[in-house]
Structures are given as structure tokens and as C-alpha cells.
N, C-alpha and C positions, 0 to 999 in steps of 0.2 A: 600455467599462469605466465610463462617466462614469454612462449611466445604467441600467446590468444591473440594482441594487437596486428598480428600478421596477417591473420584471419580476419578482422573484422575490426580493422581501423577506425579508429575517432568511437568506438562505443566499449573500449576493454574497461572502461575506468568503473563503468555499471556493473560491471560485470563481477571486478576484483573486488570491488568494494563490497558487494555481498557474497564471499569468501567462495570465488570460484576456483574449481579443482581441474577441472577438465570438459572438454566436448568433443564431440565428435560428430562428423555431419556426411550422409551419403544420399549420391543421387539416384533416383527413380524414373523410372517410365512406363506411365500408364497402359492400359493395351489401346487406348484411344490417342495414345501419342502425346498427350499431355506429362510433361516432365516437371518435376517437384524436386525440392532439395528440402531433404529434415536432419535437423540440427537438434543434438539430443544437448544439453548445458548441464554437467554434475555443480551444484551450492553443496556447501557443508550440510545446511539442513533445512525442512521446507520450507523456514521463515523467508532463510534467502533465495529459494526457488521463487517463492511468491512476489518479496522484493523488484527482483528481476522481469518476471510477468506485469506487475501491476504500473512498474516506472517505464515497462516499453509500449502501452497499450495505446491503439493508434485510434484516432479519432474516427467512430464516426462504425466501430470496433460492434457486431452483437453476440450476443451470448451465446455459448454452442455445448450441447447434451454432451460433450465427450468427459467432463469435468468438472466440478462446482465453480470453478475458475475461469474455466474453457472460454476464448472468445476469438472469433472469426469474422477478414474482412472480405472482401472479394474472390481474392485470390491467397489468402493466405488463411491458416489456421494456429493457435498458441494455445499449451498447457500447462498444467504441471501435474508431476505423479511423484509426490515423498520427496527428496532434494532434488529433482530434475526440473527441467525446465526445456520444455520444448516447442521449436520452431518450424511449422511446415510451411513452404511457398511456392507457387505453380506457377509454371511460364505463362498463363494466360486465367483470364476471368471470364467464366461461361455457365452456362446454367447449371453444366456438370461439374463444376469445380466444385463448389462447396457440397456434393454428397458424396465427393471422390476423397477429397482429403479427410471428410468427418470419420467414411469407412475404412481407412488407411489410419486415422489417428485413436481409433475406438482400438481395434488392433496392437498398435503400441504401445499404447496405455495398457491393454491387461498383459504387455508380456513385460513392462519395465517393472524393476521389483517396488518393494512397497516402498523402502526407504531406510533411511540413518534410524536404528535401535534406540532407545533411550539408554543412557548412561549407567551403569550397575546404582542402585539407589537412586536412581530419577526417577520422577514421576514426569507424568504429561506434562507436556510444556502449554499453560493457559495460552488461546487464540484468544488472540487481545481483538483480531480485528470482528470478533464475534459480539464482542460488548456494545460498536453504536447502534442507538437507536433504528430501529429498521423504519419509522414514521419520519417522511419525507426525505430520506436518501435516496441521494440518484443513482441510479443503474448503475453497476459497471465504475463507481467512484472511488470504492476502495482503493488508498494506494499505499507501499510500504518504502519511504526513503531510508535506503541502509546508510547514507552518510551527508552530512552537511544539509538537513532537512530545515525550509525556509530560510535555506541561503546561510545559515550558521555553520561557520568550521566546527565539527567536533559531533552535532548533534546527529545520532544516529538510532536507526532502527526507532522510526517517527511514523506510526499510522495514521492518516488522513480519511478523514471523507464525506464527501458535500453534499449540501441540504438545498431542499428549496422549501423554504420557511415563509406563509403568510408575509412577515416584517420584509422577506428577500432574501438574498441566499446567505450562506457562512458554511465554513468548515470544519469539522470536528478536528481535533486531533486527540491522539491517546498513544504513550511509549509507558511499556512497564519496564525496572530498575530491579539493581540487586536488593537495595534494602529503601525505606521510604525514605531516610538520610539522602538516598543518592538522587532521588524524584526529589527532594522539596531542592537541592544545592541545583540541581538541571532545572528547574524552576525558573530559579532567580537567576539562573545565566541567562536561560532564555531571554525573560525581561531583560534584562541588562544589555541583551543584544537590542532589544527591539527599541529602549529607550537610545541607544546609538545612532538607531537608523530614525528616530525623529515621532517616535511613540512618546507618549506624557500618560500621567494617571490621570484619570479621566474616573468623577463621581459617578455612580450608576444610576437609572429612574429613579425617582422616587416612589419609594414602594416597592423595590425590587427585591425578590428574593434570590440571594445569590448562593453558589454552591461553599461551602465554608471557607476561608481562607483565600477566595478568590480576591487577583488583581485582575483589576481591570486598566487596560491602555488605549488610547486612541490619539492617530493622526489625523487626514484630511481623507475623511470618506471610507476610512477602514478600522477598525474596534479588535482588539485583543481580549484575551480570557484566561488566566493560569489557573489553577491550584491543585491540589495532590490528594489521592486519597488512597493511604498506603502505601504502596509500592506504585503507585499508578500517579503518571502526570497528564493529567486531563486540562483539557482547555479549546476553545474557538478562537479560529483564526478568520482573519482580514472577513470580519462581518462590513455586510453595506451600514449598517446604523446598530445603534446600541440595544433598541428594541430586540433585532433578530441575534444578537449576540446575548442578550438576557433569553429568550428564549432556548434557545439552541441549546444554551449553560445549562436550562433546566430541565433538558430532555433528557445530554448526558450523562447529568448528575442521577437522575431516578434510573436510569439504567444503569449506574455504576451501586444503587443506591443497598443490593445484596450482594455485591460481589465481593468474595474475602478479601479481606484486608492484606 
């Protein structure tokens, strides 16, 4: 951590903030002459492997077998395997680039280990990003902010991720807490952020059924959504109108609607 900035200027703060430990990176040379540089990233643990994968994903990014994760651009390929996070990149983009790197990263993948054990008395740690709605999420939209998520100091380890909904788009988000105390008080901060930055309460359709304890906020052209259930802070972000933010509400809500409390 002391000196990761040395290596890879203007991007260590992504990196630390989801509690990075080490990396290490060596170069390659295909027998066709194509050279690659892969960067292996130890996180504490997958969340923050994922974190890091899903806040570096580059536009435009498709999906690659090496992974459930796995996504590849031209010339580049990105994973994860248990707390790693890895980065492959080849000097050039060719038709043989992306079956060179996927059979170089398929490779890597089964000899990295599996990952961080769970704690003596730990059980699995719930994939929160398992719970949104899979009806109308966009590819590839998943994303994990480990710090300052929507622009909030403080708010961290915020999963996102966007719809294209009849009403127009909106984003989910979902962060699980130690106890439902600590979800409903991050709640009200949220809001209290948002009413700073020029959000108001804002009445919902009439006739609307909302998930229980929901606030609703709206500024100019963009609709908020909080409320908690359990340990979980569920809510819609920066909806185009209130329609697709009531909707949306009520996707996550009935997907949230057997998950333990």
C-alpha cells in the first residue's frame, strides 16, 4: 500500500479504499510476438476484488467465459478469482488478441487459489449483488462503490445497478449493514445528503404502492427512493420521473421480499 501510487499514479485511491494489500505484475511474450503485461491486485476479500473490477470497467467492456465477472475490451482482458483482481493488456488489438489473452487468463484463473477462508464461526458472507431484479438490468451494470458512493463522504460498500424500465431508466442501489439500526441511521444520512444537494420530499402517484417506510425525494428531472428492510438499505437512484422510480421500487422490493431479515 505504501508504494502502489508509484506504480499506477492517479488510480491508488480505488484501489486502497477497497483494502488493498499487494500486486504484482509480469510481462509476457506471445510466440506471435504480441506482448501482454498482467497485473495480478491481492483485496482483503472478494467483495473488494469485485469493488475494484466493477468501478474500473471500461465502456463499451463484453463479457468473457473466463469468469462470472470476466469482461474484455479489445486489447485488454479483467477478472477476478476469491480476493484477486486481475488485469491483462497486449500491445496491440487483432483478431488474435482476444483468444490469446482469454487462453492465458483461463490458465491463471485455475492456478490462482481460491481465496480468503471464512473467519472461525463465519458463515458465507450474503452476495448482496445477487438480490436485484434480473428483469430489465443492463449487462455488465453491476457496480460496487467501496467509498464515497453518490458523491457522499463516508458512504461505502454501495451496490448499484441499472434498469431500462418501460417509464425510462433508474438505478437500483442496495448496501447491507451490521445491524438494521445501522441501515435505517445510513438511511437518513443519505437523505440528508441529498436534501443538501437540492432534493425535497416529493408526494408519490396517487395510487402508489410503495415499499414500507419508503422516502421519496425529487429535484429537477431526477427522483430518489430510501427505505430498509433489515439489515439492508434498498432504494432508487436519479430516476428520469417518478413513474419509473415507483416502479423500479417495486421490482426491488419483491425481490427483497423472502430474503432474511
Amino acid at each position: 500500500p505504501e508504494t502502489l501510487s508509484d506504480r499506477i499514479d492517479g488510480k491508488a485511491e480505488l484501489y486502497l479504499a477497497a483494502n488493498f494489500q499487494e500486486m504484482s505484475i509480469r510481462a509476457f511474450r506471445l510466440p506471435d510476438g504480441m506482448r501482454l503485461e498482467v497485473a495480478v491486485y491481492t483485496q482483503a476479500t472478494p467483495t473488494d476484488a469485485f469493488a475494484v473490477l466493477s468501478s474500473q470497467r471500461r465502456p463499451g467492456a463484453k463479457a468473457s467465459p473466463v469468469s462470472p465477472d470476466a469482461y474484455a475490451t479489445e486489447n485488454a482482458l479483467y477478472f477476478t478469482k476469491g480476493n484477486r483482481y486481475v488485469e491483462m493488456t497486449a500491445d496491440r488489438a487483432e483478431a488474435a488478441t482476444g483468444p490469446a489473452l482469454a487462453a492465458l487468463a483461463q490458465k491463471l484463473a485455475e492456478a490462482l487459489p481460491a481465496g480468503v477462508a471464512a473467519a472461525a464461526g463465519q458463515g458465507a458472507a450474503r452476495d448482496v449483488k445477487e438480490l436485484f431484479p434480473a428483469q430489465g438490468l443492463a449487462a455488465g451494470s453491476v457496480r460496487l462503490a467501496a467509498s464515497d458512493a453518490m458523491g457522499m463522504e463516508g458512504f461505502s460498500n454501495v451496490y448499484t445497478a441499472e434498469y431500462e424500465l418501460p417509464a425510462g431508466p433508474a438505478t437500483a442501489l442496495l448496501a447491507e449493514r451490521d445491524t438494521a439500526e445501522a441501515a435505517a441511521a445510513e438511511a437518513r444520512a443519505f437523505a440528508g445528503f441529498l436534501k443538501q444537494n437540492g432534493y425535497a420530499a416529493t408526494p408519490p402517484p396517487a395510487g402508489a404502492k410503495l415499499p414500507a417506510g419508503a422516502v421519496v425525494l425529487g429535484a429537477d428531472g431526477s427522483y430518489e427512493m430510501l427505505w430498509t428492510t433489515g439489515r439492508l438499505l434498498a432504494g432508487v437512484h436519479d430516476a428520469v420521473n417518478l413513474a419509473a422510480a415507483v416502479e423500479l421500487a417495486a421490482r426491488l422490493a419483491a425481490s427483497l421480499k423472502d430474503v432474511t431479515p
